[in-house]
Steps between C-alpha positions, in 0.01 A plus 500: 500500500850342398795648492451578084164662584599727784788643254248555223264702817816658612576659147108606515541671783836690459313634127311798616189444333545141605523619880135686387313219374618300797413746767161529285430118502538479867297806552228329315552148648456647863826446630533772688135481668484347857139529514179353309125611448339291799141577325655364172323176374724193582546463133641882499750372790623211380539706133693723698703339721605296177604789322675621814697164600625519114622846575684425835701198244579761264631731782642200666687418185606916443652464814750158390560628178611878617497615865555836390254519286244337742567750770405814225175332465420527865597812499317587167170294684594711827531865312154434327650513185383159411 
């Protein structure tokens, strides 16, 4: 993301329903997962680890556009509460 983008993110995130939808997105891109059904069909994989490596940019790009902000979705992810 440029510098114009990761503002526009950072004024997502710092909007409380804004943090929600983000945390939600990730949730459902995977981000959080370290793991992947090995009896999945390779199409199922490679679905998923696409989905996931698009969830690791968005966290990635959380994480330039508001450190803060990036560290209360860990801890969101790590409470369960994601």
């Amino acid at each position: 993301m440029n510098k114009d983008e990761l503002l526009r993110l950072n004024n997502v995130l710092v909007d409380k329903d804004g943090f929600e939808v983000v945390a939600l997105l990730l949730k459902q891109l995977g981000a959080f997962e370290r793991n992947y059904n090995h009896t999945a069909s390779d199409r199922e994989v490679f679905m998923t680890q696409g989905y996931r490596n698009k969830g690791l940019w968005l966290l990635d790009n959380c994480f330039k556009a508001n450190p803060e902000k990036y560290i209360e979705l860990l801890n969101k992810n790590e409470r369960g509460n994601l």
